[in-house]
N, C-alpha and C positions, 0 to 999 in steps of 0.2 A: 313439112316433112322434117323430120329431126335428125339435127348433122351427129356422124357418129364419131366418136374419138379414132381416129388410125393409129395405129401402135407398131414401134419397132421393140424388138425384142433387145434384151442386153444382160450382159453379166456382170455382179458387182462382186467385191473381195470384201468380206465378212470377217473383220480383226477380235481377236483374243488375246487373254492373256491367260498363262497357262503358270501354277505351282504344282509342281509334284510332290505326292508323297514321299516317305522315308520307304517304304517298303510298296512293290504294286503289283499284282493292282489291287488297288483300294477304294474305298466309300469315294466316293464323288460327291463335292456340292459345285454348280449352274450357277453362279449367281449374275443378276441381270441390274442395272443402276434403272434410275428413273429419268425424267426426261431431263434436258440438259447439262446429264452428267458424262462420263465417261466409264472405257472400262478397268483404267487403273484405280482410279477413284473407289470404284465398286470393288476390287480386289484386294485393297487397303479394308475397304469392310467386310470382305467374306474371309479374310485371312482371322480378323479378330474375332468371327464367329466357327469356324470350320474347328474338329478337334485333331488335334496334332497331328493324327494318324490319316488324314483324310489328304486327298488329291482338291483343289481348286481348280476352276475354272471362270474366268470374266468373259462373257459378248459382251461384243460394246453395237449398240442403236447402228441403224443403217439409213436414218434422217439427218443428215448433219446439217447444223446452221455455224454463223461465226456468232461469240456471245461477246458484248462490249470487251475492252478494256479494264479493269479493276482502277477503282483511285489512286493507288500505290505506283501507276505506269507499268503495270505489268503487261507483256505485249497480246495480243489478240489471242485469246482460248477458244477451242473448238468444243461445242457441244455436242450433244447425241439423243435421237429420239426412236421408238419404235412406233408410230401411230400416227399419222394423219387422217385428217377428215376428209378427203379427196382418196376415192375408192379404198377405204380402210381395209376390204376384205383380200387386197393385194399384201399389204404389210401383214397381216394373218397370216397369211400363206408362205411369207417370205420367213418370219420368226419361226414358224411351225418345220421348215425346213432345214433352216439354220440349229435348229435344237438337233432335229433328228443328225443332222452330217457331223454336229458338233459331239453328240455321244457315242456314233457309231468310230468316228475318227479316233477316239480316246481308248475306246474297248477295241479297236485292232488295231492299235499303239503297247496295251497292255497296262497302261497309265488306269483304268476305271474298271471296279468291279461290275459289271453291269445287273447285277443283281443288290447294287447296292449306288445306287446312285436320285440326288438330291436336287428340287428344282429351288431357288428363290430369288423373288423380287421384292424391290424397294419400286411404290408408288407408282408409275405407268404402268410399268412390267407387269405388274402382280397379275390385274386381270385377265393380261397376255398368256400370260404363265400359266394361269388356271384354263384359258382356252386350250391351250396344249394338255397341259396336264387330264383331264376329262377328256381329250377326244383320243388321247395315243396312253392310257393307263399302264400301257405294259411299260413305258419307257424307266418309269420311275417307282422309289420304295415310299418319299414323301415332297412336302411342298408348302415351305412357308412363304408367307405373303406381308408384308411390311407397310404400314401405312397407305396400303392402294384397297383396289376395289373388284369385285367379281363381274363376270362377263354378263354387262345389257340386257343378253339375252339368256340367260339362264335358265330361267323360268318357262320359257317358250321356243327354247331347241331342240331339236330332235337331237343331234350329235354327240351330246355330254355323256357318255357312257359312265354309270356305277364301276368304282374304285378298290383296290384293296392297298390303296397308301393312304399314309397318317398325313393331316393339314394340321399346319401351326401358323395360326393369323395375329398378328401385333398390330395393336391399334392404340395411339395416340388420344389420350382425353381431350387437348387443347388443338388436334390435326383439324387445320383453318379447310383443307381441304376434304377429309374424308372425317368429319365431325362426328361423334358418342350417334347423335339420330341418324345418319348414313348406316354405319355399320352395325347398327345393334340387332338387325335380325341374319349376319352373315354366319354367324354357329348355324342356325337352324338349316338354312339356304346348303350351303356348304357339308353340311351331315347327309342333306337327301341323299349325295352320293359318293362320300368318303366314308373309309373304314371305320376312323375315329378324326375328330377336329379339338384340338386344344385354339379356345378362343380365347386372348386375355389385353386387358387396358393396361396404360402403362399411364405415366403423368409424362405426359412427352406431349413435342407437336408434330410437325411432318419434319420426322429427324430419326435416325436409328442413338438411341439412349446406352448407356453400360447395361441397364439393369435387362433392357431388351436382348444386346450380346451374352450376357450370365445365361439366359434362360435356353435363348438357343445355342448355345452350346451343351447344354444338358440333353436339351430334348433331340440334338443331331446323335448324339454318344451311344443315347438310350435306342432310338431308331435304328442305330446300323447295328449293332449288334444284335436287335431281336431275331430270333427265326423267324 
């Protein structure tokens, strides 16, 4: 007979860090870090990508581990992840909720347009991100993706609902992780159900590059001001 897990239920406290805009509410970008980062880390990078005029946003993972010491003695860093492999579709559930209370918290603050708001991840995140992004379309105008990967099951979900937001995927030539032959068919993948998808290489590895920050800065500017 097969023993079953017993479960208590429990509540966790989900940390951000929040930039406001000059003037609000305004364009929003989400951005989400990759595993063992955090979310100041990631808002050091969504600041150098977001355009002046925009509101910021960082979640930080709700996996935390301790990550060594640095050579230098610097004392014990805390990491963050959003994904394990022991019932994954619970961490699903949790990020997909966490976006939602995280945008709706922001639009009745007054801080986010919500007619104008942006998802992005670095590397874990992304495909996380794109599961959100396809199953809740309305939340968002678009969704770039940075060195990671699209959701397993893509291909074979019923859930992914057709999109009318733009995708901007940045991908890494030398990325030891998500390599030129991993990503080379995620334009196509990624069109079946986006409005339009900007795919492009960079000469980078699994790192966000200047020339990566140049471009989505452009492509955030052009998105929020389109009708």
């Amino acid at each position: 007979m097969e023993e079953l897990d017993r479960v208590l239920e429990a509540r966790i406290n989900l940390y951000y860090d929040l930039h406001p805009a000059p003037i609000s509410p305004a364009p929003l970008l989400i951005a989400l870090h990759g595993y063992g980062a955090n979310k100041r880390q990631m808002m050091r990078e969504a600041q150098l990508v977001a355009p002046k005029n925009f509101a910021v946003a960082s979640l930080q993972g709700f996996h935390q581990h301790i990550k060594e010491p640095r050579e230098d003695g610097m004392p014990l860093r805390f990491g963050f992840g959003w994904l394990t492999n022991f019932r994954p579709e619970e961490s699903v559930t949790i990020h997909h909720r966490a976006l939602r209370d995280l945008i709706k918290t922001l639009r009745d603050e007054g801080v986010a347009d919500p007619k104008r708001i942006f998802l992005m991840g670095f590397s874990q995140s992304c495909a996380l991100n794109y599961r959100f992004a396809f199953t809740r379309p309305e939340y968002l105008r678009g969704v770039i993706g940075i060195c990671g990967g699209i959701p397993g099951d893509w291909e074979t979900s019923t859930v992914y609902r057709p999109a009318q937001f733009e995708v901007f995927h940045l991908a890494g030539t030398r990325d030891d992780f998500y390599p030129p032959e991993r990503v080379r068919d995620y334009e196509r993948q990624l069109s079946s159900r986006a409005r339009s998808v900007v795919f492009k290489s960079y000469d980078a590895g699994h790192e966000i590059v200047p020339e990566m920050r140049d471009d989505v800065v452009q492509w955030l500017a052009r998105a929020a001001d389109e009708q």
